[in-house]
N, C-alpha and C positions, 0 to 999 in steps of 0.2 A: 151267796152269803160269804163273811170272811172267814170265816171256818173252814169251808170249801176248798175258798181259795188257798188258804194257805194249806190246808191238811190233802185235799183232794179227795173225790170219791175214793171209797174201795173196789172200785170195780176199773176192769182192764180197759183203757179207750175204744179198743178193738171191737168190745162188746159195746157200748155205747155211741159207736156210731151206726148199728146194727140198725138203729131203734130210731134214729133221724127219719123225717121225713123227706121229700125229693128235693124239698127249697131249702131245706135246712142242712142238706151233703153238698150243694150245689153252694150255698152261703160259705161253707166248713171248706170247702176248695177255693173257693173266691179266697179268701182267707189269706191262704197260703199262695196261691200266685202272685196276690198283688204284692205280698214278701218280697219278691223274689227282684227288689231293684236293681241291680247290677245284672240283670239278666234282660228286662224288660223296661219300657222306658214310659210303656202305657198298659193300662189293662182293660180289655173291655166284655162288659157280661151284658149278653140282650137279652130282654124278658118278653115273653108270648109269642103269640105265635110267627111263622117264617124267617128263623133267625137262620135257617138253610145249613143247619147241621153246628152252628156254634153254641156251644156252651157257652166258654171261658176262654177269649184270646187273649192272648198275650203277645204285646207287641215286642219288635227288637229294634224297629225304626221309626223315623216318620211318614214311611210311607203308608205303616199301617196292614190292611187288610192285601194291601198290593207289595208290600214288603215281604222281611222276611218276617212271620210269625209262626205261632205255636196253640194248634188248638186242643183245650180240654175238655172232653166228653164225660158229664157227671152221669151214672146211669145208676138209680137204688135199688137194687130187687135184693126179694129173699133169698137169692142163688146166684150160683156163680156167674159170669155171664159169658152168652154162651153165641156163636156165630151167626142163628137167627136175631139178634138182640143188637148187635154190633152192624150186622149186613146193611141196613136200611142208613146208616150213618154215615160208613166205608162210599156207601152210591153217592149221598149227597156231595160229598167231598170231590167225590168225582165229575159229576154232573156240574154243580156250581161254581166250581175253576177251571172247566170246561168252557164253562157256558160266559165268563169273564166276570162273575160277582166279586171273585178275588181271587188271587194267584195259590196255589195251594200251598199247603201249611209246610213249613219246616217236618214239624210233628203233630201228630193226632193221636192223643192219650186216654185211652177209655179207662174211667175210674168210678172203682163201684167197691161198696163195704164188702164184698165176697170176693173183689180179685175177679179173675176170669178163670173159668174153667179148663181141666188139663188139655182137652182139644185144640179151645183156642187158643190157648199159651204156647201146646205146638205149632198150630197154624200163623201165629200170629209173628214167629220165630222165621219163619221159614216166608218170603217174601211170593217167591214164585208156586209154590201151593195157595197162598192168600189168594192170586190173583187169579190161578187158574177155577178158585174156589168159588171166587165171586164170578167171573165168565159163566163158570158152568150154573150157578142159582141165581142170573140175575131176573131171568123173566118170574122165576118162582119166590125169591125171597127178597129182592129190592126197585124190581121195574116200578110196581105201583105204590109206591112209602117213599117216594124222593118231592115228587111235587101236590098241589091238591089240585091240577088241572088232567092229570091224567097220569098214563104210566110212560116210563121215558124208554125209549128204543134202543139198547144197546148195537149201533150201525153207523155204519158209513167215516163220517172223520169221530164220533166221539169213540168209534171203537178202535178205532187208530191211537186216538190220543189213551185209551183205556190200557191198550196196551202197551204204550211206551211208557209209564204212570210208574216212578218207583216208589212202590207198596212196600218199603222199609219204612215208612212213615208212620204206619201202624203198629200200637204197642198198645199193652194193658201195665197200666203198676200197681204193685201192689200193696193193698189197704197199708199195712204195717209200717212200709219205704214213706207213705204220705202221711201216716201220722208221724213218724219220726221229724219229716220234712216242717211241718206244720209246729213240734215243738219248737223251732228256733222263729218262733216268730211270737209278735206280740199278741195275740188271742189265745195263745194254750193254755196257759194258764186260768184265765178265765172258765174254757170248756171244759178241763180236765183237772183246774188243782194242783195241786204239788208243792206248792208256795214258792218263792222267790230262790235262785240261786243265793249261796254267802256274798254279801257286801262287800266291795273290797273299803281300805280306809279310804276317808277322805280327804285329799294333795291339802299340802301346806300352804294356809293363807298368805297368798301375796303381800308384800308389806307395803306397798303403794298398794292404796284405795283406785277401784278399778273405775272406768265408765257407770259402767252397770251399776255402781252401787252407788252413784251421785246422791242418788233422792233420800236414800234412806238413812245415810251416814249422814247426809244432812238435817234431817228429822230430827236424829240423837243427838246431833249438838246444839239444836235448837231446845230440845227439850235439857239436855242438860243448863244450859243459861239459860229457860226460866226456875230451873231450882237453884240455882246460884244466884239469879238477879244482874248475872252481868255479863258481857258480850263474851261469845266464843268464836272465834273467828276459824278455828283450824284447831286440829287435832293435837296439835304441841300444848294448847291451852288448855291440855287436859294433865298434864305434867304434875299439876300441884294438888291435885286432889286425885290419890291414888284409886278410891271405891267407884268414880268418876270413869276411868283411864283404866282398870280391870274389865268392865262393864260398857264397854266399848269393844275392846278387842274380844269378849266371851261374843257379843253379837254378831260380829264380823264371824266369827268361829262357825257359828250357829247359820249366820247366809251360808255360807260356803256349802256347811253341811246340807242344807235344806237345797241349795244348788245339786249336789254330789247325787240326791237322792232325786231329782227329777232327770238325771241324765242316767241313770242306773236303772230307772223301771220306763226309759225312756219305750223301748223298743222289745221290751217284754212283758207290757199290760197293753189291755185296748187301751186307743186314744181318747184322753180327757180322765182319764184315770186318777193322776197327780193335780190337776185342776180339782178334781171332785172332792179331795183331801181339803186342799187352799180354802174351795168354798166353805167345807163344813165345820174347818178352824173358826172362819171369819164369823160365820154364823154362829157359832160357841163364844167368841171374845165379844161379838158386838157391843152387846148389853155392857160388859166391863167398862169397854172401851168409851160407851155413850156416858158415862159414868161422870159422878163428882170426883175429882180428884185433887189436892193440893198442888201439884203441876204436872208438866209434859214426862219428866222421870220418874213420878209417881205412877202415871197412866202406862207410859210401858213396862215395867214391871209387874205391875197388876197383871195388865194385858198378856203380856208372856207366860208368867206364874199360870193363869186362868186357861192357856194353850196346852200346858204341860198336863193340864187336871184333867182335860174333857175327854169324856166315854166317846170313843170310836168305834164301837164293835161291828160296825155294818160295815164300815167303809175295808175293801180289801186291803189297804194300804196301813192300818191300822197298827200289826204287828210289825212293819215296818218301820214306821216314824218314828224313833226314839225322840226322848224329851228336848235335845238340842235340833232335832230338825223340826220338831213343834215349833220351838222360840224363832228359828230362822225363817221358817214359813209366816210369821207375824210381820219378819221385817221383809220378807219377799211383799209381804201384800201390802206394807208402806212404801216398798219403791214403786208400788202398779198402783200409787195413790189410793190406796181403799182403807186404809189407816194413818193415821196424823197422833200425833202425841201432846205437840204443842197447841192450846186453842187461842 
């Protein structure tokens, strides 16, 4: 709801991801890695079964899985998580970059709504206890949880390569560092609320007509000369008729603005968010728009007027769009040709 969204639950995220289910902590991660562009330059999440210990990679090159990357281990329980729970993952890691599936990870991040428990936060601290940890429980807590062909043999070269294996790789973070992580991206808002940071103003319209605004500034001087009856060729022929030449640059105002506000919730709402606005403008004016009107300056005004009136309470973006980025969302959607003035 937009209430949500802008006001937020009362209740702590902490607590609310308590209560996710394992696709849905596992989604809430995906989330935030694929944020993390300048970090990663792919991301990839495999779904069912023999994904051989990956959650959530994150790539840093092209080479991928043979590269360098970064694996994230989503794991849900009602508790903290605790070395039996972790062991079975630590093996695969081991096993399956052994066995040449792929080079092993940069990092292997186990993430769970409870953190990990003070043992293994010790252990997990301490590299050469990890290892000696997992040696001494490998037949008991990870031989048979690596593959579904049987159990795998801690011996010979893979207990070579087990040993030389630096087990700094292993970490747990915790819940609170990942939701933090996760506000600077564009979905938090959505799961938790809070509404928008303040807007800053929006930059001073250029006074050359850009590219970008070919279509629509042409539109307006089309419909301006059919209410006048006579050719307008360029924007100086607006000189003589002042309410003409006001009413031009307010819309030019009004793009800018309506520009301002899809680059500002660019990257902190989910994707299509700002499109979903635009549609349910369009769909509000249509009828106007479809409308008898005495000319093309008649019809955008109407049409504008009729942007500024219409109830948005559902759409999140709502509290957002002041009345000049209504009207410039009109002319956003005449330069993407889905509004005309002139018939």
């Amino acid at each position: 709801m937009a209430s949500d969204f802008e006001n937020g639950p009362k209740i702590d995220p902490l607590k609310i991801i308590q209560i996710y289910e394992a696709s849905e902590w596992e989604t809430f991660i995906d989330e935030w890695v694929h944020s993390l562009k300048t970090t990663y330059v792919n991301v990839m999440r495999p779904t069912g079964a023999g994904d051989k210990g990956i959650d959530i990679a994150g790539f840093c090159d092209a080479d991928q899985l043979l590269g360098i990357w970064d694996n994230h281990q989503c794991k849900h329980y009602t508790s903290p998580l605790s070395f039996g729970v972790v062991a079975p993952e630590i093996g695969k890691m081991l096993w399956y970059s052994f066995s040449g599936e792929y080079k092993a990870p940069r990092a292997c991040r186990f993430i769970a709504p409870k953190g990990a428990s003070t043992s293994l936060s010790l252990l997990l601290s301490n590299a050469n206890k990890l290892k000696a940890k997992v040696l001494a429980e490998w037949d008991k807590a990870i031989s048979g949880k690596i593959t579904s062909t049987g159990p795998v043999t801690l011996e010979g070269k893979f207990l070579d390569y087990v040993g030389d294996f630096d087990f700094r790789i292993f970490s747990a973070e915790q819940p609170r560092t990942i939701i933090e992580a996760h506000s600077r991206t564009r979905y938090h808002i959505g799961r938790f609320g809070g509404g928008l940071p303040s807007r800053p103003r929006p930059d001073a319209v250029p006074v050359e007509i850009g590219e970008t605004e070919a279509t629509y500034t042409s539109k307006l001087l089309d419909a301006y000369a059919e209410h006048k009856g006579e050719t307008i060729a360029s924007v100086s022929h607006l000189d003589k008729w002042g309410n003409l030449k006001s009413h031009f640059h307010r819309s030019r105002e009004a793009f800018y603005h309506a520009e301002s506000l899809r680059v500002f919730v660019r990257e902190k709402v989910k994707p299509g968010t700002f499109e979903g606005l635009q549609t349910e403008i369009l769909d509000g004016v249509l009828d106007t728009h479809d409308g008898e009107h005495s000319d093309g300056y008649a019809r955008v005004v109407a049409v504008t007027e009729k942007a500024q009136s219409l109830v948005l309470d559902a759409h999140p973006l709502n509290r957002s769009a002041s009345p000049t980025d209504r009207r410039g969302i009109c002319h956003q959607l005449a330069n993407d040709g889905k509004l005309t003035w002139r018939r």
